[in-house]
ZAMARGU-4260 file (C-alpha; in steps of 0.2 Angstrom, whole numbers, plus 5000, padded with zeros to 4 digits):
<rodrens>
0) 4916/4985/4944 | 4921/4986/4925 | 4935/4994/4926 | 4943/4981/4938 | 4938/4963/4932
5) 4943/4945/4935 | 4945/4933/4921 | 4941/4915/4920 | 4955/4904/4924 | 4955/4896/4910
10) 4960/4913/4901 | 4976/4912/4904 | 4989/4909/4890 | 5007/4910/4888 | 5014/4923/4876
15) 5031/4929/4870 | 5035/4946/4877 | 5031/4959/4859 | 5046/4967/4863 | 5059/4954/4866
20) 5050/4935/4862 | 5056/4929/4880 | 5042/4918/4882 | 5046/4910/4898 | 5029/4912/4907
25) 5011/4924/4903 | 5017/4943/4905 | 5008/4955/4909 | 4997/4964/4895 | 4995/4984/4890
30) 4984/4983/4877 | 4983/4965/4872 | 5001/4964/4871 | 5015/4955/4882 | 5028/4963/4890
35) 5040/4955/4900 | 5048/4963/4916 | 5062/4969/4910 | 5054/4977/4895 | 5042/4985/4906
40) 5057/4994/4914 | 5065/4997/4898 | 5047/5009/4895 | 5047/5017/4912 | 5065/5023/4910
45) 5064/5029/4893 | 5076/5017/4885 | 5065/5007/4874 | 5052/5014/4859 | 5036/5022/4868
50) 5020/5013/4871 | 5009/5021/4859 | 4992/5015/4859 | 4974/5020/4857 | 4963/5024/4871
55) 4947/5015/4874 | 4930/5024/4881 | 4932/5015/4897 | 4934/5025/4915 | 4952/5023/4925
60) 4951/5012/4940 | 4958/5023/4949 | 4954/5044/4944 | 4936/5037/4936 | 4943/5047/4920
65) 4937/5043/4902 | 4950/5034/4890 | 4961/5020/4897 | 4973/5006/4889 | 4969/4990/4897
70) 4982/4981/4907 | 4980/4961/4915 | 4992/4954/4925 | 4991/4938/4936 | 4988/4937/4953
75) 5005/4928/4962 | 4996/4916/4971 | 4976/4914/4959 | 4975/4905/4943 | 4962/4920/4935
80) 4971/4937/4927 | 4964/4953/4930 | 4959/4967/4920 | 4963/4985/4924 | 4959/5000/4914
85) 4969/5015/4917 | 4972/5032/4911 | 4989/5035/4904 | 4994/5044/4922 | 4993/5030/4933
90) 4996/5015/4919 | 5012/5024/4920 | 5013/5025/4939 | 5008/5008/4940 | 5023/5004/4930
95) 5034/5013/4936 | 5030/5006/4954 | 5027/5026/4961 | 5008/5026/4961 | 5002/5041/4972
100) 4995/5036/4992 | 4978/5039/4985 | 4977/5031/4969 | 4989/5014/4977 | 4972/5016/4990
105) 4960/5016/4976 | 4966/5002/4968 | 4966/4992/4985 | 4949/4995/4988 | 4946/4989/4971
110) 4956/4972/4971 | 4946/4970/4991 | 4931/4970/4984 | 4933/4959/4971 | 4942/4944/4984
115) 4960/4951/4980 | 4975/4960/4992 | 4986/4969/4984 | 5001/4961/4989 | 4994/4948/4976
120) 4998/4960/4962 | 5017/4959/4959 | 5019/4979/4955 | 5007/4983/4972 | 5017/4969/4981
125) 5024/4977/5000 | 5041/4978/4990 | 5036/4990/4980 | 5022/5001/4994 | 5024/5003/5011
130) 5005/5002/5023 | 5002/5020/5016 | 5002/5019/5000 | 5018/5027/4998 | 5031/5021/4985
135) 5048/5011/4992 | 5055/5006/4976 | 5051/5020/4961 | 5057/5017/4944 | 5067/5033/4937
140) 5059/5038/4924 | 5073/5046/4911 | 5070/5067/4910
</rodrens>
């Protein structure tokens, strides 16, 4: 699976978040960039500068469609990051914590397959996705 990969643990570095320098642990990435949290909310709800960046020729984890941003999180519980390419659709769903039933269920099957649940993945985590798929905990993206 490309578009879903693991990296070795010794991979992992802590950066300061591009948006605000807190450099308190490794954020996750968009595009071989740090965004912490709260900055990540700041994007979803439309109260920070946009994410512009270039697409890559890759296929989206989830929808299989050409041109992705790559994003790597950490696993809660694993030493490895791990590597998603997503279309611009559901980077922002995943983000935003209101992925679709079917693409939360794509991305489940995925992370299975490669040793992972997603309830290793904070922004999968039962918190956020009920059994189903179905979103508990949406960030409200600004109109």
């Amino acid at each position: 699976m490309d578009n879903l990969r693991i990296l070795p643990g010794d991979s992992l570095s802590s950066s300061a978040c591009c948006r605000c320098s807190k450099s308190e642990r490794p954020w996750d990435c968009i595009a071989a960039k740090s965004y912490c949290p709260s900055c990540q909310e700041s994007l979803i709800l439309g109260e920070a500068p946009p994410l512009i960046e270039r697409t890559e020729p890759n296929r989206c984890a989830v929808c299989d469609r050409v041109g992705t941003v790559t994003y790597q999180t950490s696993p809660l519980q694993g030493p490895a990051a791990v590597l998603l390419d997503l279309c611009a659709e559901h980077l922002r769903g995943l983000i935003g914590r209101h992925l679709g039933p079917h693409a939360f269920h794509q991305l489940r099957r995925q992370f299975h397959a490669v040793g992972l649940h997603t309830e290793d993945i904070f922004l999968l985590h039962g918190a956020f996705y009920d059994d189903h798929g179905r979103a508990l905990q949406p960030a409200v993206e600004s109109a």
